[in-house]
VOGU-3710 file (C-alpha; in Angstrom, 3 decimals, decimal comma):
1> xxxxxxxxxx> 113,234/45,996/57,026  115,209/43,284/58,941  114,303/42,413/62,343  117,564/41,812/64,704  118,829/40,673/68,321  120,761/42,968/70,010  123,993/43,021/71,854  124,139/45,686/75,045  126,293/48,035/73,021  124,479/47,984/69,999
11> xxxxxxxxxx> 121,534/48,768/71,970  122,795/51,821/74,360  124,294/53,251/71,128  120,755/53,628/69,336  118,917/54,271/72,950  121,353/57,287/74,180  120,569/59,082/70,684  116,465/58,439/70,874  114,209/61,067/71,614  112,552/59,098/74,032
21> xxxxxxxxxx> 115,403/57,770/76,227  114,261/56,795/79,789  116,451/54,735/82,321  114,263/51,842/81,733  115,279/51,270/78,475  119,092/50,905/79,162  121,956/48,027/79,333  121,781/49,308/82,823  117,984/47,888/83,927  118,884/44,865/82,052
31> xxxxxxxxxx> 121,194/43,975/83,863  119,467/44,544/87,225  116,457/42,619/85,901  118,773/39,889/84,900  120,144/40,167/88,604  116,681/39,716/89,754  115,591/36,740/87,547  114,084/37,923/84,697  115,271/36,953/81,101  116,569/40,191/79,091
41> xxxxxxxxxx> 116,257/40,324/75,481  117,275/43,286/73,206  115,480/43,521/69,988  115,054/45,981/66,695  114,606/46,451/63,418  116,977/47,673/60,744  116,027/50,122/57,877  118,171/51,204/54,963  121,536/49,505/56,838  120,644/51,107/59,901
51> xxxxxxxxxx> 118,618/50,610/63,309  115,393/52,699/63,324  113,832/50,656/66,671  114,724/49,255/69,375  113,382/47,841/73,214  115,174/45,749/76,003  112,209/43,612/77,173  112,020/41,675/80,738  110,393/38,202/80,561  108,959/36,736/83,660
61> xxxxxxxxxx> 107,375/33,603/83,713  103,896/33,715/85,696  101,361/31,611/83,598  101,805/28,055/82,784  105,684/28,564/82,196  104,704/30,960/80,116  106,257/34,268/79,736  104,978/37,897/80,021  107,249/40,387/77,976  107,462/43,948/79,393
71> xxxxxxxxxx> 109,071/46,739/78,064  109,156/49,015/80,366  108,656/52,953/78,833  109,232/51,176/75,305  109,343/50,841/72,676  111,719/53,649/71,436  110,710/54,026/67,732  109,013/56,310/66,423  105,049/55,781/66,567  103,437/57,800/63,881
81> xxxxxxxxxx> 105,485/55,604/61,352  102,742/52,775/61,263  104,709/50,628/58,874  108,072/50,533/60,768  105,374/49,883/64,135  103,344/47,093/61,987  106,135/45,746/61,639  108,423/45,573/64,372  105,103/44,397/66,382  104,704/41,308/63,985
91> xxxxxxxxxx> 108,122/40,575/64,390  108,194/40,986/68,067  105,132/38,531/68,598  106,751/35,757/66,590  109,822/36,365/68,868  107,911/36,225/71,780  106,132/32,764/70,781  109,779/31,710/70,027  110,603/31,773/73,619  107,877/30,962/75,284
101> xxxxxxxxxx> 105,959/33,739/76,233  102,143/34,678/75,561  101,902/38,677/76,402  103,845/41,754/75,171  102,847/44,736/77,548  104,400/48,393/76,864  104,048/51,423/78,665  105,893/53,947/76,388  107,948/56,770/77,197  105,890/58,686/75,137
111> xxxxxxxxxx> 103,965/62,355/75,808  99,858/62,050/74,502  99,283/65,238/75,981  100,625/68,486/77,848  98,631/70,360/80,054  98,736/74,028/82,168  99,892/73,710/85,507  96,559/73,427/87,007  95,559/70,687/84,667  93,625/72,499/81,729
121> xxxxxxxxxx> 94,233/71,744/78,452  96,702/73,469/76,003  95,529/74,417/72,866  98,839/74,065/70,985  99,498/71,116/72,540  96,630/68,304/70,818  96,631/64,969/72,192  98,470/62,238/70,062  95,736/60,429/68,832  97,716/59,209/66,062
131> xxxxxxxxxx> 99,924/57,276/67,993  97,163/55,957/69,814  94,980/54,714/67,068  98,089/52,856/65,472  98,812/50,884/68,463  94,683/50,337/68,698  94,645/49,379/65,055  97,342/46,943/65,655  95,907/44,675/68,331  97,244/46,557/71,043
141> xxxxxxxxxx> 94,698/46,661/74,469  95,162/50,161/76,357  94,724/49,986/80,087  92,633/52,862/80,068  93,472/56,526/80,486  93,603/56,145/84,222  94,144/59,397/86,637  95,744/56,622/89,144  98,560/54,491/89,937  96,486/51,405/88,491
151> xxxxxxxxxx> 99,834/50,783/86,130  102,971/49,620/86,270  104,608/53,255/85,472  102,866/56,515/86,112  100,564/58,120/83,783  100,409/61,236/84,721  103,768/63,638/85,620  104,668/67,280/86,490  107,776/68,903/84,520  109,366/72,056/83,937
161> xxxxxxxxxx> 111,444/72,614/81,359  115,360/74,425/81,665  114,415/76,928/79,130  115,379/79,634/81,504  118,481/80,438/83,863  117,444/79,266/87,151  117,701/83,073/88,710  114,612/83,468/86,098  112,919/79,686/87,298  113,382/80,472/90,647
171> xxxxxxxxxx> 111,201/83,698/90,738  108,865/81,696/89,450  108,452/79,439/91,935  104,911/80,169/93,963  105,285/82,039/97,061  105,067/79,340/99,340  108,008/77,179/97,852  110,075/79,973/98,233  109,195/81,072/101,682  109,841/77,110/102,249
181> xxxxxxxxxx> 113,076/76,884/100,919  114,348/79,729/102,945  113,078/78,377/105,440  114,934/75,010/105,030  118,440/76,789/104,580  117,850/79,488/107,657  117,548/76,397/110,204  120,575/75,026/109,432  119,444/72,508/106,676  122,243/71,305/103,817
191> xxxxxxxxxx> 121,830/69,040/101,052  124,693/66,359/100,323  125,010/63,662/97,772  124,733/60,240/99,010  126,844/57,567/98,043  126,803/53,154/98,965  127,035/54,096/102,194  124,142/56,059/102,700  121,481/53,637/101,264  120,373/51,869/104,716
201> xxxxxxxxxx> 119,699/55,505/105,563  117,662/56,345/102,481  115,529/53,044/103,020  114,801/53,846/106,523  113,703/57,653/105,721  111,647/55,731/102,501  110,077/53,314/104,945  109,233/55,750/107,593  107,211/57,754/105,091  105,547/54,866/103,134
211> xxxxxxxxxx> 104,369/53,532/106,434  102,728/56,833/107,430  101,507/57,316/104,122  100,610/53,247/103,954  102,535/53,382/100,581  104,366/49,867/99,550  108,248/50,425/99,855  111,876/48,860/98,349  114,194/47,162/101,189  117,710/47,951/101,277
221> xxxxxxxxxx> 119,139/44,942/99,107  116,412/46,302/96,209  118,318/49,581/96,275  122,166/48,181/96,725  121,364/46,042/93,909  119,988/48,968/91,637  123,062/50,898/92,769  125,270/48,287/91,736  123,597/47,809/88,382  122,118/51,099/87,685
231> xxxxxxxxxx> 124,941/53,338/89,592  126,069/55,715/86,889  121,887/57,098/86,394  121,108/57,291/89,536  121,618/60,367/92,460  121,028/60,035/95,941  120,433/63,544/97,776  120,530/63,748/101,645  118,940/66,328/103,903  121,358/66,739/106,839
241> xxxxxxxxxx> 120,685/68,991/109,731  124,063/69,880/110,768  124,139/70,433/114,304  126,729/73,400/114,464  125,111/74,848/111,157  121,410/74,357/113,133  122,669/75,932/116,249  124,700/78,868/114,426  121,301/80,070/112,423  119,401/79,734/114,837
251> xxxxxxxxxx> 121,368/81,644/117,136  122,131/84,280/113,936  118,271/84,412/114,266  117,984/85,440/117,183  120,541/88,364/117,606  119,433/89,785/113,802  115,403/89,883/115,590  117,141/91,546/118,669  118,809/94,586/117,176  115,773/94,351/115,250
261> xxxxxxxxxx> 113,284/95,228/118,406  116,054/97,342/120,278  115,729/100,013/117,307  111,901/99,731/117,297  112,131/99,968/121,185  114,576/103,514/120,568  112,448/104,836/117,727  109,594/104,279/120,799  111,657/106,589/122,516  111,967/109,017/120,056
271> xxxxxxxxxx> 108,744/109,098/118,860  104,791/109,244/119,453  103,645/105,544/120,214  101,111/105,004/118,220  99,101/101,645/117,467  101,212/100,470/114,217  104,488/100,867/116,065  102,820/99,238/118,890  101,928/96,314/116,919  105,726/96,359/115,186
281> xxxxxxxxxx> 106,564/95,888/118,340  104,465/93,423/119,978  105,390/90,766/116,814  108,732/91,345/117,528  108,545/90,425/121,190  106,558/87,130/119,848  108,944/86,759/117,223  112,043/86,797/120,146  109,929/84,257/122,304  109,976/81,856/119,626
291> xxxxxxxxxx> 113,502/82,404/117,981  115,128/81,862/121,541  112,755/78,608/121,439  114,292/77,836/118,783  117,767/78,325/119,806  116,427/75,997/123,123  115,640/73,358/120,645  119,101/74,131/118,125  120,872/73,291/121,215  119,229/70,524/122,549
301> xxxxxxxxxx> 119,431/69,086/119,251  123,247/69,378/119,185  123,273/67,478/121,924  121,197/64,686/121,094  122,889/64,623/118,029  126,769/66,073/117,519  126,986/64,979/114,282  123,622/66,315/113,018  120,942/63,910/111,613  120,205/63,211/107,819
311> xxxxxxxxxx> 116,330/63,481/108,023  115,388/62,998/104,174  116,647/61,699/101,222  115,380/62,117/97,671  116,543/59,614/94,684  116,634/61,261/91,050  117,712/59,645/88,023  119,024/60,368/84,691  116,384/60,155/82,155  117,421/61,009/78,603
321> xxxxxxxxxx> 117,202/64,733/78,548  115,363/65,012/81,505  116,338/64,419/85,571  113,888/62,873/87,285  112,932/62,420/91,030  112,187/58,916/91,545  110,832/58,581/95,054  111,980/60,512/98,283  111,240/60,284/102,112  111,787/61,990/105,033
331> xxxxxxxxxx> 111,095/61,929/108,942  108,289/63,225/110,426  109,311/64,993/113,283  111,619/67,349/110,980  108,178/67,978/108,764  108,586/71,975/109,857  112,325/72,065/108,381  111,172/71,339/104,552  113,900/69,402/103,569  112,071/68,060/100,606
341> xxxxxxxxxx> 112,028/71,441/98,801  115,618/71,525/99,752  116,502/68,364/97,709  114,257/69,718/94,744  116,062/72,487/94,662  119,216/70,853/94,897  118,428/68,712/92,066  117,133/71,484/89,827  120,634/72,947/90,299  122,195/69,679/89,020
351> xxxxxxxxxx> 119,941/69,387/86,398  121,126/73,100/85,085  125,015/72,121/85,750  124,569/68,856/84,208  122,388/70,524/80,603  119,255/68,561/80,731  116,229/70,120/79,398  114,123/69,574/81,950  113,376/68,393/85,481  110,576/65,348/85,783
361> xxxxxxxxxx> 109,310/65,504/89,049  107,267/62,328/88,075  104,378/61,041/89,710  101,051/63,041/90,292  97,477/62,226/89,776  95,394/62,898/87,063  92,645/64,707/89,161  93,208/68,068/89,731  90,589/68,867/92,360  91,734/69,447/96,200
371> xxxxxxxxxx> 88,325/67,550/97,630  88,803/64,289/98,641  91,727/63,882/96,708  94,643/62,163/99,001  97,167/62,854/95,884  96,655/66,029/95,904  99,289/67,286/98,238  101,554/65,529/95,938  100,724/67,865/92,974  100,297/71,184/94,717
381> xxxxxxxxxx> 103,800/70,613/95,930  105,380/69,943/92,535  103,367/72,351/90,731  105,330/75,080/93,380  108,541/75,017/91,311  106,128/75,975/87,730  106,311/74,053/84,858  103,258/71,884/83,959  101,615/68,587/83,116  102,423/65,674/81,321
391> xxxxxxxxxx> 100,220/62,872/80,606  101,724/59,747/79,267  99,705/57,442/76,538  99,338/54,795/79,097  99,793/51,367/79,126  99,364/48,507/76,631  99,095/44,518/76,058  99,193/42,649/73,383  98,513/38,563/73,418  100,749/36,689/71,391
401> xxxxxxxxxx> 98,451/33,855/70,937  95,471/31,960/72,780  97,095/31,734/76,393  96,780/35,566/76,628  93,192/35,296/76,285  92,912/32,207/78,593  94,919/34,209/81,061  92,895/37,013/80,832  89,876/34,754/81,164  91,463/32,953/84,520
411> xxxxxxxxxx> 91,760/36,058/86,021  88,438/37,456/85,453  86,557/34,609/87,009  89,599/34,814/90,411  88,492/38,383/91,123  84,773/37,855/90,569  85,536/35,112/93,124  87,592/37,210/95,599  84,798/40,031/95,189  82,566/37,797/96,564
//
């Protein structure tokens, strides 16, 4: 075996054909990183003539000069083949040392275990303790098998696989994502692609719900610059109430729910009133109160705003085999519309037209119960469109030589310090 630099092109050529493909590990974050200051190295090992590992790592000086190498979701190799890992680690530390770094840390792309929707474990689906107990055996530090966002990349994800047409997915969607969705696209609600032009708009929607949510958020020149770098992954979705479209369903509402009551009112005519066709036709008179509110607030809507309003946006990316939603946002005040089940749907639609496998709807929590759980409306919204679980080995860190352990050291005694 032959450890080897890597030129971009040698690199995507290996990472576009590995099982374990994310975004992260592409030409494409390298070059952003690069962009943003870190140094970009792309490393792997050759076996038999050929390369059987690779990993784009991110160095960022931030002890003593020193480096910290990160591969984000790598390595891509594959990890029950402990002598190809032994030594492609060994290699990888003496590189690091070489220019000037002290810490490799790795979150891999890599499933340990899949779970049912509601978080119970699979029997034919065993964790990957072999994988873990090579990387252990190696020196490697886990992070812990945290049900949080403690780590750099999520641990814990919800995905449903495109093993069915999406007539078959969609009816099994739970009752309240559909009843949403229909929702969404009877008030006038459409779903666009976004382009450069749209991305103050998607910050501003990302801010306004990271502020209510008092979730950390990406300014605009964080997302032109991954547009610029990362363009050809990425998909920006839009939720635009159309005015017209808003004013035209609601209206379309409103007549469908009058004929409705006029032929309950004739079959009153016709017929002995009794207390079910009385109560037919007492929700229909509600029903008419509210849908010609609603056509009040279509209209006044239209003109506030002739040109409609985007009022969510929703960034997915292309991850190997999988699309993935990234992060999305909305505006409060449009809450009642659901456009974020409009954008998932959109995007499971692309995902079919495109042939991935499956749709990663990303980050959840690992705790499953409702109770004092502020993540859980996160999950029980994913878990609407099916699918299940996935829970990601986790993070890793490996010291390269005696300023990893001083580091580690230094840092201890600062947040003993600030606990006090």
């Amino acid at each position: 075996m032959k450890f080897v630099e890597l030129n971009e092109k040698q690199f995507e050529a290996f990472a576009s054909q590995h099982p374990e493909e994310s975004f992260m590990q592409t030409p494409q974050l390298g070059k952003l990183r690069k962009h943003q200051g870190f140094d970009v190295y792309y490393t792997g090992v050759e076996k038999d003539g050929e390369l059987a590992a690779a990993a784009v790592f991110c160095a960022d000086p931030v002890f003593l000069g020193r480096k910290l190498f990160y591969a984000p979701r790598g390595y891509l190799i594959d990890w029950h083949d402990k002598e190809l890992l032994s030594f492609f680690t060994s290699e990888v530390k003496k590189f690091v040392n070489a220019h000037g770094g002290f810490r490799i840390v790795i979150d891999p792309n890599h499933v340990y275990r899949v779970r049912e929707k509601d978080g119970s474990l699979m029997d034919d689906h065993p964790a990957d303790d072999q994988t873990f107990n090579n990387l252990i055996s190696l020196g490697y530090k886990h992070f812990g098998f945290n049900l949080y966002l403690e780590t750099r990349q999520v641990r814990w994800a919800y995905r449903m696989d495109m093993d069915e047409p999406y007539e078959s997915k969609m009816k099994q969607f739970s009752k309240s994502t559909r009843k949403n969705l229909e929702k969404a696209y009877s008030r006038g609600l459409r779903v666009r692609k976004g382009d450069a032009s749209d991305l103050d708009i998607m910050e501003s929607l990302f801010k306004d719900t990271a502020e209510r949510k008092d979730f950390e958020y990406r300014e605009t020149a964080y997302y032109r610059d991954m547009y610029q770098y990362m363009g050809d992954l990425m998909t920006i979705y839009i939720a635009h109430l159309d005015a017209d479209a808003y004013v035209a369903c609601a209206l379309g509402n409103l007549r469908e729910e009058e004929a409705m009551n006029e032929k309950i009112a004739e079959e009153m005519k016709r017929a002995n009133i009794g207390a079910k066709l009385l109560k037919k036709k007492e929700t229909s008179d509600n029903r008419l109160l509210k849908l010609q509110q609603d056509l009040d607030d279509a209209r006044a809507f239209a003109k506030a705003y002739p040109d409609g309003r985007d009022v969510a946006a929703l960034l997915s990316m292309k991850n190997g085999d999988e699309y993935l939603t990234l992060t999305s946002g909305s505006l409060e005040e449009y809450r009642s519309f659901t456009p974020k089940y409009a954008m998932y749907d959109q995007h499971i639609k692309d995902a079919y037209d495109m042939g991935f496998k499956a749709c990663n709807f990303y980050g959840i929590s690992g705790n499953f119960e409702k109770e004092g759980n502020i993540f859980y409306g996160v999950y029980e919204f994913k878990r609407g469109f099916g699918g299940h679980v996935i829970e990601y080995i986790g993070e890793f860190s490996l010291n390269t030589n005696i300023l990893g352990s001083l580091y580690d050291t230094l840092r201890s005694v600062r947040n003993r310090l600030r606990g006090h």
